[in-house]
C-alpha positions as CSV (number, residue, x, y, z in Angstrom):
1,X,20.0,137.3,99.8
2,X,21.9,134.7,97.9
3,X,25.0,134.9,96.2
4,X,23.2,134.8,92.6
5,X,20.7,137.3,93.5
6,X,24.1,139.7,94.6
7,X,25.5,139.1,91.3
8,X,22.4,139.9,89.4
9,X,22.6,143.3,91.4
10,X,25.9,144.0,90.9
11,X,25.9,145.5,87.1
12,X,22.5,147.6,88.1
13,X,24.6,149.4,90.5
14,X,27.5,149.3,88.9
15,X,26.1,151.5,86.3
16,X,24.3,153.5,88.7
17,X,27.5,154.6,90.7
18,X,29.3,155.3,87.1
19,X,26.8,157.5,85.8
20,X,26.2,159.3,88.9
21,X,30.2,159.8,88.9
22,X,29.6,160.8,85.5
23,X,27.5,163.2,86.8
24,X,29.5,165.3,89.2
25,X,31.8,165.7,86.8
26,X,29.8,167.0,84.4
27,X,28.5,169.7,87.5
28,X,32.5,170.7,88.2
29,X,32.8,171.8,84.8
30,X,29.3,173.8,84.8
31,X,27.2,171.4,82.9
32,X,23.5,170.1,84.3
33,X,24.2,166.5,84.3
34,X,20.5,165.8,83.9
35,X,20.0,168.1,81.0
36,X,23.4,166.3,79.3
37,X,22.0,162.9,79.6
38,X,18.7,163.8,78.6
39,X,20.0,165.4,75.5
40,X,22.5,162.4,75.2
41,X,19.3,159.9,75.4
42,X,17.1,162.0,72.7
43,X,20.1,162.1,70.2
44,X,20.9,158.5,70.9
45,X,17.5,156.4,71.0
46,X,15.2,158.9,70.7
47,X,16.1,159.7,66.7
48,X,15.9,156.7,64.0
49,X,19.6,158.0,62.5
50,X,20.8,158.0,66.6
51,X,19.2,155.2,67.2
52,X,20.9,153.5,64.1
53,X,24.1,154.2,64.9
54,X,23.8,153.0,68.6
55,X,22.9,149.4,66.7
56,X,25.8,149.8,64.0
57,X,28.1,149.9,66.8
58,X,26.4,147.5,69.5
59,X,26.6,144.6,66.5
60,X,30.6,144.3,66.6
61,X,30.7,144.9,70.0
62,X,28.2,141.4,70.5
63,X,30.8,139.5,68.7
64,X,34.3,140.9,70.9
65,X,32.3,140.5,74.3
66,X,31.4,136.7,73.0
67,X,35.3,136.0,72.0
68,X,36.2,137.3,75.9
69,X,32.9,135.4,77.3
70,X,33.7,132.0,75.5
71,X,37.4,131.6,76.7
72,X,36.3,133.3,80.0
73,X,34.5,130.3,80.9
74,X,37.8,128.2,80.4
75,X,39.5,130.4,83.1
76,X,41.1,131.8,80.0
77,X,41.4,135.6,79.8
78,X,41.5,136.9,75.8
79,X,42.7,140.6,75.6
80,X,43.4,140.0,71.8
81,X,40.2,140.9,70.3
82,X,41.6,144.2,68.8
83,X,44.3,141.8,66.9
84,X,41.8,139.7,65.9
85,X,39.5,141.6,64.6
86,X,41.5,143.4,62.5
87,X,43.4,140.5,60.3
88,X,39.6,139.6,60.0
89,X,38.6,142.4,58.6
90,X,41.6,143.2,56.7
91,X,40.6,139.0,54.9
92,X,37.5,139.4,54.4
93,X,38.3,143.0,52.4
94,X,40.9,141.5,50.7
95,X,39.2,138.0,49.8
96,X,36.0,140.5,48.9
97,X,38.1,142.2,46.5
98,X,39.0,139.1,44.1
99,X,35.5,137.8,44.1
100,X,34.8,137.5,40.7
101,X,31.6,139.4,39.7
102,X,29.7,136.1,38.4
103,X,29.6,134.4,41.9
104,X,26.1,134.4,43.1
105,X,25.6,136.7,46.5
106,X,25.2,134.0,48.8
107,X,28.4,132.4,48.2
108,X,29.9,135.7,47.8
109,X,29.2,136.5,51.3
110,X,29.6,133.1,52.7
111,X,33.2,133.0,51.3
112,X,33.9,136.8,52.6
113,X,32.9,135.4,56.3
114,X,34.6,132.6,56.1
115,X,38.0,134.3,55.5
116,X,37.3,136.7,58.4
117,X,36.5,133.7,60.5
118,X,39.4,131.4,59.5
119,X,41.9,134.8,59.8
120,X,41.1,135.9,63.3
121,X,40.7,132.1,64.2
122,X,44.2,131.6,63.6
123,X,45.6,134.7,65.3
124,X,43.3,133.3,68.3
125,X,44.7,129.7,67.9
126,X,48.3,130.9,68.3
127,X,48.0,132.3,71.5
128,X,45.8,129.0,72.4
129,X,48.3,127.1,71.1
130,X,51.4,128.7,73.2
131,X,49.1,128.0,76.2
132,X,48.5,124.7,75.8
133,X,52.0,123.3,74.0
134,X,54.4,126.0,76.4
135,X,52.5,127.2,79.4
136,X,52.6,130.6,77.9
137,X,49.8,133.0,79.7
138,X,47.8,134.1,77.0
139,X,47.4,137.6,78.6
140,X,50.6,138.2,77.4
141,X,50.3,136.5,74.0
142,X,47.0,137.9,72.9
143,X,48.4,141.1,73.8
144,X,51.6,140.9,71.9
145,X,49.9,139.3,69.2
146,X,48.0,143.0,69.0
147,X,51.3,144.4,68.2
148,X,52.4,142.4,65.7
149,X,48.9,142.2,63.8
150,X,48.8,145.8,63.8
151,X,52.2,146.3,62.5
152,X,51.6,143.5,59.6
153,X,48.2,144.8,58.6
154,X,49.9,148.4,58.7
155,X,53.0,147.0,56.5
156,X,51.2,145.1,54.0
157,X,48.6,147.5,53.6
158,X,50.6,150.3,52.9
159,X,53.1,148.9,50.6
160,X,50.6,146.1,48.6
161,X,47.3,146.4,48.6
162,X,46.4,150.1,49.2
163,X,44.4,151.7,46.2
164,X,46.5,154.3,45.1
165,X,46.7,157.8,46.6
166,X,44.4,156.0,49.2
167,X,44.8,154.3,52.7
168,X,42.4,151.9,52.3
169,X,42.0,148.1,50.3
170,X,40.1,148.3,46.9
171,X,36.0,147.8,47.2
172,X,34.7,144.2,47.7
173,X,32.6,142.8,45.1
174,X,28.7,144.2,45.0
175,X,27.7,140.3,45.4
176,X,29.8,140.0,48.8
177,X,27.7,143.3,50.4
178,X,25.8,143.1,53.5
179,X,22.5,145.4,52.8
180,X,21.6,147.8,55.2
181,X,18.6,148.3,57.3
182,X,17.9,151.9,56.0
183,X,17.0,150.7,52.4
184,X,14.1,148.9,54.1
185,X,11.6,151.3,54.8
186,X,14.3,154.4,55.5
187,X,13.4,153.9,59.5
188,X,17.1,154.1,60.0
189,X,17.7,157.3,57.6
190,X,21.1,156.5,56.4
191,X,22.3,154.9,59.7
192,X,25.0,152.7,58.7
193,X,23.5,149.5,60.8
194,X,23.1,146.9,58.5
195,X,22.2,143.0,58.2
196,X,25.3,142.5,60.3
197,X,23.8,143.2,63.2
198,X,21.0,139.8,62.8
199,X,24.1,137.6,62.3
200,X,25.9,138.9,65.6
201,X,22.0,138.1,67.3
202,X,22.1,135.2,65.8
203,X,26.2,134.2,66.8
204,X,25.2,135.1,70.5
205,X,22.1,132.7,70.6
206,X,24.1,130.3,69.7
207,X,26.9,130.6,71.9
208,X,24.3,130.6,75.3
209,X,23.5,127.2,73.9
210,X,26.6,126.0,73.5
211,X,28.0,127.1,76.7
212,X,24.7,126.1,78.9
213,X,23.3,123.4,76.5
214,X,25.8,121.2,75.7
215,X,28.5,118.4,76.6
216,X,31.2,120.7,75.1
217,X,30.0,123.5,76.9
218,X,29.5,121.9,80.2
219,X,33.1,120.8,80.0
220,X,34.3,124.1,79.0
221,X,32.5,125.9,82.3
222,X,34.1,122.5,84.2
223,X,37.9,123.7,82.9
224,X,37.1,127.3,83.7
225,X,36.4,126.1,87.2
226,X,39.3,123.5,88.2
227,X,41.8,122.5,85.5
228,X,43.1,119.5,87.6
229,X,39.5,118.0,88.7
230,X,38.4,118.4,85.0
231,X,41.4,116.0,84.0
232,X,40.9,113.6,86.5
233,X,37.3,113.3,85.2
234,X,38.4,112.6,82.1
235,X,38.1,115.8,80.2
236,X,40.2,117.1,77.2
237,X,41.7,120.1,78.7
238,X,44.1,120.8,76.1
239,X,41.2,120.6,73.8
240,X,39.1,123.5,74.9
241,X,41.9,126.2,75.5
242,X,42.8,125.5,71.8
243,X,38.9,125.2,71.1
244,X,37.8,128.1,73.4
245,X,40.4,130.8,71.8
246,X,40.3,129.4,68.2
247,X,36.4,130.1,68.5
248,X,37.2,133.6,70.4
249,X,39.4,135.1,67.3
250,X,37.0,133.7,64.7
251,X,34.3,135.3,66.5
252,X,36.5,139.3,66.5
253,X,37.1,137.9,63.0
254,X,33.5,138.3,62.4
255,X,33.2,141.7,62.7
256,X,34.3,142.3,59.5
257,X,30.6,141.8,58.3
258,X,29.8,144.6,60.3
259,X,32.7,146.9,58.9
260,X,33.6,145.8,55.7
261,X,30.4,143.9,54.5
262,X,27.8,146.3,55.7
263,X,29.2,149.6,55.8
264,X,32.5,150.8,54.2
265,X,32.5,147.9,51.4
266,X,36.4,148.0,52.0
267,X,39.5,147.6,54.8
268,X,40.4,151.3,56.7
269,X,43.2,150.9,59.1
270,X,42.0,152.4,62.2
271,X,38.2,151.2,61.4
272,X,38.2,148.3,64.2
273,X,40.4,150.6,67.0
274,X,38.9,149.7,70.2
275,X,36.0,147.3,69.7
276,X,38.5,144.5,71.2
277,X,39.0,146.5,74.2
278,X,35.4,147.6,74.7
279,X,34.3,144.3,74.2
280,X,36.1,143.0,77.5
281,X,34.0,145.7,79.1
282,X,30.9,144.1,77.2
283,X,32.0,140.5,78.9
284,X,32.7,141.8,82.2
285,X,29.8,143.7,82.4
286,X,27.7,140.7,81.6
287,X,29.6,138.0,83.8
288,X,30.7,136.2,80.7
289,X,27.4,135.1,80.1
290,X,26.3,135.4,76.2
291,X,22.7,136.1,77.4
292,X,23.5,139.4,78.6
293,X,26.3,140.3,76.3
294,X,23.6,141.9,73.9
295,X,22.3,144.2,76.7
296,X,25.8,144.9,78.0
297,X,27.0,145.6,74.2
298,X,23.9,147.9,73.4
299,X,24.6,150.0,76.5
300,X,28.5,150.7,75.3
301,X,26.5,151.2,71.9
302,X,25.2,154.1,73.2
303,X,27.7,155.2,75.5
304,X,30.3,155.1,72.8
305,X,27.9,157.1,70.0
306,X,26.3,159.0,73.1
307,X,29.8,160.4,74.0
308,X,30.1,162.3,70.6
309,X,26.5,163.5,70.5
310,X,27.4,165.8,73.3
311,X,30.5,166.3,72.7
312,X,30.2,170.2,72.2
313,X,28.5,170.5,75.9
314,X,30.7,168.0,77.7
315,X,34.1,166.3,76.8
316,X,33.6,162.7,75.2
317,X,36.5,161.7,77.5
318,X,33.9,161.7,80.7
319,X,32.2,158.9,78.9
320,X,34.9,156.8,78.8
321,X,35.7,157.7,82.0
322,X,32.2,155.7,82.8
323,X,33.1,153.2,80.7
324,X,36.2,152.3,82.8
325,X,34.4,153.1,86.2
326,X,31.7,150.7,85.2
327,X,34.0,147.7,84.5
328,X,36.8,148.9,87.8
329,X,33.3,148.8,90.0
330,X,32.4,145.0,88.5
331,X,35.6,143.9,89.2
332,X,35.8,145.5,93.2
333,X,32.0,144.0,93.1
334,X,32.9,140.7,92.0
335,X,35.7,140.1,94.6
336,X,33.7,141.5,97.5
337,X,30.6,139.1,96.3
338,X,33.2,136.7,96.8
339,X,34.5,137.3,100.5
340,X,31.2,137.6,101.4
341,X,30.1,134.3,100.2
342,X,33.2,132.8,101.9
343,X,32.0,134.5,105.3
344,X,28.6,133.3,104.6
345,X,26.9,136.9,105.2
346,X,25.1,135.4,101.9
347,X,24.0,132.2,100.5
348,X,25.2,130.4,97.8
């Protein structure tokens, strides 16, 4: 067996182990595990409204597994999804909002992406920009930079742009809304999935062809894989760190269409808690690569809706609890695959 071929494997058994750990956890508190995932599995795929909200949440989590994927490439390790995200979502809401009503849809919603692009490209850029100008890790930055857009969203939320007697932004503009999937046909029967999810298909199409198809990209994996050979050959490190985490925070940024655009029609503080997070799951799960990121994102899609569909038979905590085991047993995976190379019990 080759090393490739043990990688493949790897997130099949991964998920295996978690769910069967999942399992006897379920049978020490008196629940048949196989009767709780088959119930989790009929409520989740096997219903159009389940199934709907399996793809409502799978769409943002595309997007925060491509802005860890992309800089993961670079050898760069963004944990600030969850920051960039929300200032995202929070622009686009607020640039939504002042749209007058004249402006024609498609530059409605062109402008509303935009601002959620531009804002969580620039929280990405800052901790890309410590990296490259100060050495800073940017495990630590993106982190902190959580914090602090957290407590600024909070701030100016509460004290300038909260509807009043509300904790949320006014509605964006009818022109700047994102239809949803339900109104065509009702397959979805008021699922809130919505056109969101064929841009995030679209966003992770194009990122598998700019990180395998391209000069850039090809110099991006080249980074990721030795800083110092990549400058002797010439190559703009500097460059794509900035480049790589810029594109990262404008990618969270994005989920705003999903949230804002689709779906709520205005900013909720709280709304965009822990897609950042789960989407390093999503990345890790899929080896960084934006092929697999949609699979890896739809199977948190239905862990994370799954987990509240049975949460009257089982605590919704043992799904996360799969969650974590999943991504701990990559991890452990990865760095075994690794030794084992090294040794040359497999290929290369």
């Amino acid at each position: 067996m080759t090393q490739k071929q043990l990688a493949g494997l790897t997130p099949v058994l991964a998920i295996l182990v978690a769910f069967s750990v999942g399992g006897v956890l379920m049978f020490f508190i008196g629940e048949n595990p196989i009767e709780i995932y088959g119930k989790m599995l009929e409520r989740t795929l096997g219903t159009p409204y389940g199934f709907g909200q399996v793809l409502y949440r799978t769409t943002p989590l595309v997007l925060t597994g491509l802005a860890v994927a992309i800089p993961f490439q670079a050898g760069l390790f963004n944990i600030g999804g969850e920051g960039q995200a929300l200032v995202g979502t929070f622009a686009c809401a607020l640039v939504g909002a002042a749209i007058p009503p004249a402006l024609p849809s498609i530059l409605s919603i062109a402008v509303c992406l935009l601002a959620s692009a531009v804002a969580g490209g620039i929280w990405g850029a800052l901790a890309g920009g410590l990296k490259v100008r100060f050495g800073v890790n940017e495990v630590i930055t993106t982190i902190m930079l959580n914090f602090i857009a957290s407590a600024l969203v909070g701030y100016l939320l509460t004290n300038h742009f909260a509807v009043t007697g509300t904790a949320h932004t006014a509605e964006i503009a009818l022109s700047a809304r994102l239809p949803r999937l339900d109104n065509f046909g009702g397959f979805f029967h008021r699922a809130p999935v919505n056109v969101a999810l064929f841009l995030s298909l679209l966003i992770a199409c194009g990122a598998y062809f700019l990180v395998f198809k391209t000069k850039s990209g090809y110099e991006l994996r080249a980074v990721g894989l030795n800083v110092e050979a990549s400058r002797y050959a010439g190559i703009h490190v500097s460059l794509h760190v900035l480049g790589s985490m810029t594109l990262a925070g404008a990618l969270a940024g994005l989920t705003a269409a999903n949230y804002v655009m689709g779906y709520k029609y205005y900013f909720e503080f709280g709304a965009t808690s822990g897609v950042g997070f789960l989407g390093i799951a999503v990345a890790m799960l899929a080896h960084a690569n934006p092929a697999w990121i949609v699979l890896s994102a739809f199977l948190f899609g239905v862990l994370d809706y799954g987990g509240l569909t049975i949460n009257a038979y089982v605590p919704k905590e043992i799904f996360l609890i799969i969650q974590a085991l999943v991504i701990l047993l990559i991890i452990v995976a990865q760095k075994f695959n690794h030794r084992l190379a090294l040794s040359g019990v497999v290929k290369p």
